[in-house]
Backbone as CSV, one residue per row, in Angstrom:
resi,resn,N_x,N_y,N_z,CA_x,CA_y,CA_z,C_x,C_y,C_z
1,UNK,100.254,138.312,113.940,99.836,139.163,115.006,100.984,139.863,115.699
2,UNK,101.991,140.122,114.679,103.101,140.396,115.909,102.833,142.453,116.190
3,UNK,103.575,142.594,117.217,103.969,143.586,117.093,105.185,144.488,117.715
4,UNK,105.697,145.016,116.761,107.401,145.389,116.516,107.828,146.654,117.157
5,UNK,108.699,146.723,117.954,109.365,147.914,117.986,110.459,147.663,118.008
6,UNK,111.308,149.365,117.071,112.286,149.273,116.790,112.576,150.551,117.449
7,UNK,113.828,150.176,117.911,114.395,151.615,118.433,115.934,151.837,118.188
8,UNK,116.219,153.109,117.668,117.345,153.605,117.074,117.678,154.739,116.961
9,UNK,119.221,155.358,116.990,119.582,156.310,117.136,118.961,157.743,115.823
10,UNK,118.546,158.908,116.665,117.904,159.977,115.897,118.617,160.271,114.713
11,UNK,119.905,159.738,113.976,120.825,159.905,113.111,120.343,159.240,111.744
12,UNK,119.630,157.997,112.242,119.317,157.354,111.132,118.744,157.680,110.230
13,UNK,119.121,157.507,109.026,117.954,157.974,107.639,116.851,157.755,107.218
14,UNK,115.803,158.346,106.718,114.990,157.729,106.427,114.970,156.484,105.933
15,UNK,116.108,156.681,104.915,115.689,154.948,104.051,116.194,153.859,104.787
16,UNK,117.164,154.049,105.957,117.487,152.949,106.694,116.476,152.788,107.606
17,UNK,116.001,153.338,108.244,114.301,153.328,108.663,113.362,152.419,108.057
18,UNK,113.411,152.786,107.167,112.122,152.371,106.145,112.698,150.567,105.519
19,UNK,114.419,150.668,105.659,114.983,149.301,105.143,114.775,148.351,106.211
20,UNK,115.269,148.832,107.146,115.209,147.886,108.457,113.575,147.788,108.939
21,UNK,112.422,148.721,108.541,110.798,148.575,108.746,110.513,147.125,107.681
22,UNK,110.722,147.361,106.782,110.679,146.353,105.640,111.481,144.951,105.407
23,UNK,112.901,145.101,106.429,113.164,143.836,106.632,112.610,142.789,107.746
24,UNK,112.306,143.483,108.744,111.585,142.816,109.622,110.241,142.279,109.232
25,UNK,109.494,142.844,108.606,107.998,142.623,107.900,108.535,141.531,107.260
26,UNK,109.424,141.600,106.602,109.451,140.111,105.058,110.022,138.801,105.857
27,UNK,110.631,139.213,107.159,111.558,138.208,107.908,110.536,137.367,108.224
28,UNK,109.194,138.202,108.817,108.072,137.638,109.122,107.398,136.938,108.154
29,UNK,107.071,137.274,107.690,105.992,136.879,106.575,107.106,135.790,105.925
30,UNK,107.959,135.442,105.437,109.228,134.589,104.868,109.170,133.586,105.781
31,UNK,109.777,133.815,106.808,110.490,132.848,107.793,109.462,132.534,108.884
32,UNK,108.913,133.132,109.198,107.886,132.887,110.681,106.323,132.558,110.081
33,UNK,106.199,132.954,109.033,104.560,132.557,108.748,103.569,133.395,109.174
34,UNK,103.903,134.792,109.514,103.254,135.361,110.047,101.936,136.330,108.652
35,UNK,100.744,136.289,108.730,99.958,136.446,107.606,100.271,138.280,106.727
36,UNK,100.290,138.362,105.797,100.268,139.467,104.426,99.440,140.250,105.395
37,UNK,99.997,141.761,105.532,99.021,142.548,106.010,99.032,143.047,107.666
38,UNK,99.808,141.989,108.404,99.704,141.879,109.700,101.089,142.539,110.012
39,UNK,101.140,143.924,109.547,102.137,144.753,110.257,102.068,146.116,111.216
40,UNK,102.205,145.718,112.001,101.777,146.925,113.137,103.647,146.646,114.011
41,UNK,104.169,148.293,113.922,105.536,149.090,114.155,105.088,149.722,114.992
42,UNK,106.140,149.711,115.706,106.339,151.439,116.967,107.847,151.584,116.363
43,UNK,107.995,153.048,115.864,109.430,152.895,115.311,109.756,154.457,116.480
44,UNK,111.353,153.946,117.157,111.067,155.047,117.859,113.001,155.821,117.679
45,UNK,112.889,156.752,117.530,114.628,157.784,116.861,114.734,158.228,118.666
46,UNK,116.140,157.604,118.932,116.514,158.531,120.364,118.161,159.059,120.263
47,UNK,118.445,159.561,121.424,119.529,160.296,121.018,120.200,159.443,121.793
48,UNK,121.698,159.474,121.731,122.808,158.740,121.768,122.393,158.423,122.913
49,UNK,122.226,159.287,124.026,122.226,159.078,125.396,120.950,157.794,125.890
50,UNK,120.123,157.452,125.001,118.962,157.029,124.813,119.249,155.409,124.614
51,UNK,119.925,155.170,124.314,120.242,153.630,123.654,121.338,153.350,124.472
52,UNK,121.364,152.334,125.774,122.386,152.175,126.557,122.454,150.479,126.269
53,UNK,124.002,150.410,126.087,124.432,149.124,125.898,125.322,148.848,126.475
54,UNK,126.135,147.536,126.722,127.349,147.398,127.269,128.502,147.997,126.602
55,UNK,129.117,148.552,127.112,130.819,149.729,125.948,132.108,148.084,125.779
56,UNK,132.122,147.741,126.476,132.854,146.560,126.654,132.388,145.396,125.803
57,UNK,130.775,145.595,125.051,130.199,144.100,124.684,130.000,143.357,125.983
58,UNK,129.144,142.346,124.872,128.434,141.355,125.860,128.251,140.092,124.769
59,UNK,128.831,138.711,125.938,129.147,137.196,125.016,130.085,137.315,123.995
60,UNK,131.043,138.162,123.436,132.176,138.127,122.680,130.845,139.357,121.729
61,UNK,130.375,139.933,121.966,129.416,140.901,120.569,130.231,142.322,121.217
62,UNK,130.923,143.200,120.215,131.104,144.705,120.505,129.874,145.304,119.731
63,UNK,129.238,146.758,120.335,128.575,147.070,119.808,128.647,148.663,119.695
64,UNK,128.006,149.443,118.467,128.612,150.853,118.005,127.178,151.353,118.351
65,UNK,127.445,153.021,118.124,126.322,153.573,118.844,125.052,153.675,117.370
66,UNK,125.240,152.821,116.607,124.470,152.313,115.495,123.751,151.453,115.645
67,UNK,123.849,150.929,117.239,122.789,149.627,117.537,121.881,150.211,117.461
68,UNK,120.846,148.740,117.234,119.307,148.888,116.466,118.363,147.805,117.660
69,UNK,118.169,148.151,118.528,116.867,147.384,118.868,115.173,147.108,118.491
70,UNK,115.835,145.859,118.544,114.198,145.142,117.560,113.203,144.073,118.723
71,UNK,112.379,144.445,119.173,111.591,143.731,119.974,110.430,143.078,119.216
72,UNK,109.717,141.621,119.543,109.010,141.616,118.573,107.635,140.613,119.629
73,UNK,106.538,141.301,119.366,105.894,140.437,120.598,105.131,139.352,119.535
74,UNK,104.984,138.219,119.682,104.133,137.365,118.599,103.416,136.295,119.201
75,UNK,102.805,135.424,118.757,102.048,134.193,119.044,102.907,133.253,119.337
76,UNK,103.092,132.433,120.448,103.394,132.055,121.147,103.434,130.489,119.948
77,UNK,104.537,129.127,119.909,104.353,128.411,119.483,105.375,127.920,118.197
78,UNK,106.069,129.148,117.682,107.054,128.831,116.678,108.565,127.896,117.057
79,UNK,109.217,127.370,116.323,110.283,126.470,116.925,111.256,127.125,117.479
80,UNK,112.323,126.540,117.755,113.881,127.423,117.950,114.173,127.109,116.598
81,UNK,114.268,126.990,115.654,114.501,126.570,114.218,113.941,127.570,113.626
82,UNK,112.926,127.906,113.763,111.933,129.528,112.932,112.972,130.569,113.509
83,UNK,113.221,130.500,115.218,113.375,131.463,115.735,114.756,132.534,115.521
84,UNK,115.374,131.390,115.073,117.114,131.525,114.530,116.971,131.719,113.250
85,UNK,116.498,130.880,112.292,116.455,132.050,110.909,115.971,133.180,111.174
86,UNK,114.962,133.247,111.571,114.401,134.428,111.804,115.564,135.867,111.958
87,UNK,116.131,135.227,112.947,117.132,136.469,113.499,118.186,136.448,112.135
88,UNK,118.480,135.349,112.167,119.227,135.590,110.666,119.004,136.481,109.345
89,UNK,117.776,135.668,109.085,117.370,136.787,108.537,116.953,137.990,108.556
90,UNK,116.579,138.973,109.435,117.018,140.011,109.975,117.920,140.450,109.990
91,UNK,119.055,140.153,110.615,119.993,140.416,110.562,121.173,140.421,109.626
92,UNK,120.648,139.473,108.371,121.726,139.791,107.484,120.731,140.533,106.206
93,UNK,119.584,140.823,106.469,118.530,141.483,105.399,119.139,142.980,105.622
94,UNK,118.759,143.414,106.808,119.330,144.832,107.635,120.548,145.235,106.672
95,UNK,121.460,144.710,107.312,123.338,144.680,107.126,123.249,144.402,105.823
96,UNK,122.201,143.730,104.702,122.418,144.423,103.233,121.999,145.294,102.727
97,UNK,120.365,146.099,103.471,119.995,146.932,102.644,120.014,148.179,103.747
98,UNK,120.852,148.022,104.679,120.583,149.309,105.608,121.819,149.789,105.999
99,UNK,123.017,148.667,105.761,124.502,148.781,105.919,124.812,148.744,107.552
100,UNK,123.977,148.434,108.451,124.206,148.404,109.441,124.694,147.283,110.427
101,UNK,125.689,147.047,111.181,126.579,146.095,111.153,125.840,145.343,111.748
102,UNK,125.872,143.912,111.771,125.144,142.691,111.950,125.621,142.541,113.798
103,UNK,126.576,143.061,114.215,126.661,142.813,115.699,125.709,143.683,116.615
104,UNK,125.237,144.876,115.625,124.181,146.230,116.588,122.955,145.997,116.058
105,UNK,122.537,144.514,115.432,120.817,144.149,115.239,121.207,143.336,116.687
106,UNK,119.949,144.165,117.300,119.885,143.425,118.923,118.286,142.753,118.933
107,UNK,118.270,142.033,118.954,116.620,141.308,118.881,116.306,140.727,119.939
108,UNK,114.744,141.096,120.464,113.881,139.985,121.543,112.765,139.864,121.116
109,UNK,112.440,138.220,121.155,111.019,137.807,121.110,110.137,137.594,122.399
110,UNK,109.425,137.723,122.144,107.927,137.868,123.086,107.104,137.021,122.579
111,UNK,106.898,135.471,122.886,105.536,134.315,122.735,104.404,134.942,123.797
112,UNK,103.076,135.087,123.444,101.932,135.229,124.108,101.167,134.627,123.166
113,UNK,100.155,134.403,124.033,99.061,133.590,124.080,98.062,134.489,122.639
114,UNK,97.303,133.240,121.858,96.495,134.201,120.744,95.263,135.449,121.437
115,UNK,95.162,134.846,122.651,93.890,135.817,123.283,94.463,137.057,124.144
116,UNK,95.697,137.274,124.188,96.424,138.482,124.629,96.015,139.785,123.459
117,UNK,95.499,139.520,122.579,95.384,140.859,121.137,94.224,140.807,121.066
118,UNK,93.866,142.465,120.768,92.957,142.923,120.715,92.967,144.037,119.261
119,UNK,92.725,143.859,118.316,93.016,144.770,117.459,91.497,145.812,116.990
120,UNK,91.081,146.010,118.230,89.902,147.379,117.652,88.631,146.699,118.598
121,UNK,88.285,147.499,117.917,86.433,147.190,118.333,86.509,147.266,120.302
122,UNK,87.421,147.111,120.819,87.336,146.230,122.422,87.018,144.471,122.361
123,UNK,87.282,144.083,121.322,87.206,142.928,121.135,88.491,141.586,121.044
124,UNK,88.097,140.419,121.402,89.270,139.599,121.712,89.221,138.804,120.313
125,UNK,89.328,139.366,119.164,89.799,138.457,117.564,89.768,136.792,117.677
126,UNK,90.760,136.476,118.536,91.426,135.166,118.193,90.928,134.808,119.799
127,UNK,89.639,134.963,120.419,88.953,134.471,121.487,89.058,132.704,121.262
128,UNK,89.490,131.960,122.405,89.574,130.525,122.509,87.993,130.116,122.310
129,UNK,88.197,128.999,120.757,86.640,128.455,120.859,86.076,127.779,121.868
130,UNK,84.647,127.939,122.320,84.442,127.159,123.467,83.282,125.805,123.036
C-alpha cells in the first residue's frame, strides 16, 4: 500500500527516472513485502532552486545538487531491520543503475495505520474487521 514520491532535479533523464521509479518498486516488493502490483508514484522534476538542502551537509553526509528525495508513506508495522535494508537497498540499487551518488538518495518513511487508504470507489479497502 505504499505510496512514493520522488523528487528531483529537472536535469534528470528519463532513464534515471524510470531507474530510480523501478528501484524503489523492487526495494519494496524484495525487502519490505510489499504485494506485486501495489505501485502508486508522484514523480516530481524541479529546478535547482527547488530542492533545498544543507550546502555544508548534515551528520558527516555532503550532498550535490543531484540529490534525490524519496518519501515513502506505508503500513505501519515493519522492523528497523526491513527498514535499513530497505534504504540500502535503494540506495545502492539507484547508485548502480542510475549512477547517482549514494550520499544524495535522501529517504523518509511514513508508518500509518491500514485504514488511512482509500484506493477508489470512496471506500476504506483494508476497513478494521469488526
Amino acid at each position: 500500500m505504499p505510496l512514493v514520491r520522488i523528487n528531483l532535479t529537472k536535469d534528470a533523464s528519463p532513464e534515471a527516472v524510470r531507474a530510480i521509479s523501478d528501484t524503489v518498486y523492487e526495494a519494496m516488493i524484495n525487502v519490505a513485502n510489499v504485494p506485486q502490483h501495489d505501485k502508486f508514484q508522484i514523480i516530481t522534476r524541479h529546478a535547482l532552486d527547488e530542492l533545498v538542502y544543507p550546502a555544508d551537509g548534515y551528520l558527516g553526509i555532503s550532498y550535490s545538487p543531484g540529490i534525490v528525495f524519496i518519501q515513502v508513506t506505508w503500513n505501519a508495522g515493519r522492523t528497523i531491520d526491513v527498514k535499513k535494508a530497505f534504504y540500502k537497498a535503494v540506495a545502492d540499487g539507484i547508485h548502480a543503475k542510475a549512477g547517482v551518488r549514494k550520499e544524495d538518495i535522501w529517504i523518509s518513511l511514513t508508518d500509518v495505520a491500514k485504514e488511512n487508504w482509500s484506493f477508489g470507489n470512496g471506500e476504506m479497502q483494508y476497513a478494521p474487521k469488526e
